[in-house]
C-alpha positions in Angstrom: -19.0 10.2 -8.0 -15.2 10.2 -9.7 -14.8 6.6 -10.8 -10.8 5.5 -10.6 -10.3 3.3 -13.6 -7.1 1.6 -12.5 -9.3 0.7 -9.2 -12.5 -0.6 -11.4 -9.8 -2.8 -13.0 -8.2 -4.0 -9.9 -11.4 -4.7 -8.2 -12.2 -6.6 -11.2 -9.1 -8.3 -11.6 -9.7 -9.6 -8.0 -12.8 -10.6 -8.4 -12.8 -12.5 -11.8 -9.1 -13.7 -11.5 -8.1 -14.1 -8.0 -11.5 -15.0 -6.7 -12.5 -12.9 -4.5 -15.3 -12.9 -2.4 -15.2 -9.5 -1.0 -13.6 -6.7 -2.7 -13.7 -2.7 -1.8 -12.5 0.6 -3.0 -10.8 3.4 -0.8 -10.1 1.3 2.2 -9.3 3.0 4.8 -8.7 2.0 8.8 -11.3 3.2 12.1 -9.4 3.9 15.3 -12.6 2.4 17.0 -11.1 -1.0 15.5 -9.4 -4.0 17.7 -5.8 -4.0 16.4 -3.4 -7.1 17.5 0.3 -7.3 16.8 0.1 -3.7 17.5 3.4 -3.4 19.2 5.3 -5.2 17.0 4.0 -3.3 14.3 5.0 0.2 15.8 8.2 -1.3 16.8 8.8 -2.5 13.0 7.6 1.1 12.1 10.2 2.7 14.2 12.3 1.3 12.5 12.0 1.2 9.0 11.4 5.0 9.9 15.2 4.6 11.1 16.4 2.8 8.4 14.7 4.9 5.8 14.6 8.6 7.1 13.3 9.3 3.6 9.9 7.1 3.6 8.0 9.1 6.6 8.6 12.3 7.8 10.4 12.5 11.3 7.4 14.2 12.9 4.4 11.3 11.5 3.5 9.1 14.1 2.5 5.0 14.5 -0.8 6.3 14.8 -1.2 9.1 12.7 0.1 6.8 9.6 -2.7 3.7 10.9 -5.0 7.0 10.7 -4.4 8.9 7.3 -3.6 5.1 5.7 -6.1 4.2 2.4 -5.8 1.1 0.2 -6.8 1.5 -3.0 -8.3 -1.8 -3.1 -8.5 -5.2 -1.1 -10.1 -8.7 -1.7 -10.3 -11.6 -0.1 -10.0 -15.3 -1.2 -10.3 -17.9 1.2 -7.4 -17.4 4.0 -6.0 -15.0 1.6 -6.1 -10.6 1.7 -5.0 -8.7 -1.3 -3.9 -5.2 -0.9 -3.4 -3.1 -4.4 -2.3 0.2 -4.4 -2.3 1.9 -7.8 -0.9 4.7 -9.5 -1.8 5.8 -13.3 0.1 9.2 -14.5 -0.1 9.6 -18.4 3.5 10.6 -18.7 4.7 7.8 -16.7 4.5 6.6 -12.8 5.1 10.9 -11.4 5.7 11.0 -7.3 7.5 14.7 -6.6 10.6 15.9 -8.7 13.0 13.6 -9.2 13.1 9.7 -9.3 14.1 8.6 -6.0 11.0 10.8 -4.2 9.3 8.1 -7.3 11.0 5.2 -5.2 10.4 6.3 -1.6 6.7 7.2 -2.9 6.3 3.4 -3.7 7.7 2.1 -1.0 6.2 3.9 1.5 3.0 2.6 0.6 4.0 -0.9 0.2 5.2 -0.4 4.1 1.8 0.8 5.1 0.3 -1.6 3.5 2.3 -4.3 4.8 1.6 -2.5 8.4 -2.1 -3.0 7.9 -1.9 -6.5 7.1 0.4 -7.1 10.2 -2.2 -4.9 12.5 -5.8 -6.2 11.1 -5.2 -9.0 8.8 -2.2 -11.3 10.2 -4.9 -14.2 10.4 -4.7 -14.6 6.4 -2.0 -15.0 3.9 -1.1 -11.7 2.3 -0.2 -10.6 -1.3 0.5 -6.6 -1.8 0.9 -5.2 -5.1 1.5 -1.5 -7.0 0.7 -1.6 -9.9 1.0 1.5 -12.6 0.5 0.7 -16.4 3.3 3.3 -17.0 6.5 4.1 -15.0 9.7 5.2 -16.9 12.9 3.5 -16.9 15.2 5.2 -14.4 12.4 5.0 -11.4 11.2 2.0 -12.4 15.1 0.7 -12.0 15.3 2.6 -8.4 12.2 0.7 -7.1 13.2 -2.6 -8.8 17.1 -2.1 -6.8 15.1 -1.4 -3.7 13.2 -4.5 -3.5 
């Protein structure tokens, strides 16, 4: 079994620091699972999809992005979720070619994340966060104009 070090150290991070009670690796959704806010969610998609033409491709679906999405790692304190997605690329944060595939890259997973939360977690406070120990200026400047 591969062992992810950036995800050992998130799990750890929320575990130690943001004490968390339950933690886990690899998340990833189950159709067979009750969804609420579902339409508002798919409606949100729809248009960020829209907004962004970029982020998803034209053909993805709602449910084939609820189906294929994977946190890297979540916790949860209290009334509180975490949701980490992480990224370590020796020669700094890599996503395609160029810098702005970088950008959509990172957002699209802070969407999906945020999807998630809205779908199967809107009961609890929510706290997403990318982290990579390396990105290089210019994409690291894209994402930061971006959010």
């Amino acid at each position: 079994m591969k062992i992810e070090m950036g995800e050992s150290l998130m799990q750890s991070y929320l575990k130690h620091i943001k004490d968390c009670l339950i933690t886990q690796t690899n998340w990833k959704t189950l159709r067979s699972w009750e969804k609420s806010n579902e339409n508002k969610a798919k409606e949100k998609f729809e248009e960020i999809k829209k907004e962004y033409p970029n982020i998803f491709s034209e053909k993805i679906t709602f449910e084939q992005m609820l189906n294929q999405a994977e946190l890297d790692v979540i916790g949860i304190a209290n009334n509180k979720i975490y949701m980490v997605e992480i990224a370590f690329h020796e020669q700094g944060l890599r996503y395609g070619s160029n810098d702005e595939e970088v950008k959509n890259r990172v957002l699209k997973k802070i969407i999906r994340a945020y999807l998630i939360w809205k779908i199967y977690f809107s009961n609890y406070s929510c706290k997403i966060i990318f982290a990579s120990p390396k990105v290089n200026p210019s994409p690291d400047e894209l994402i930061k104009e971006r959010f």
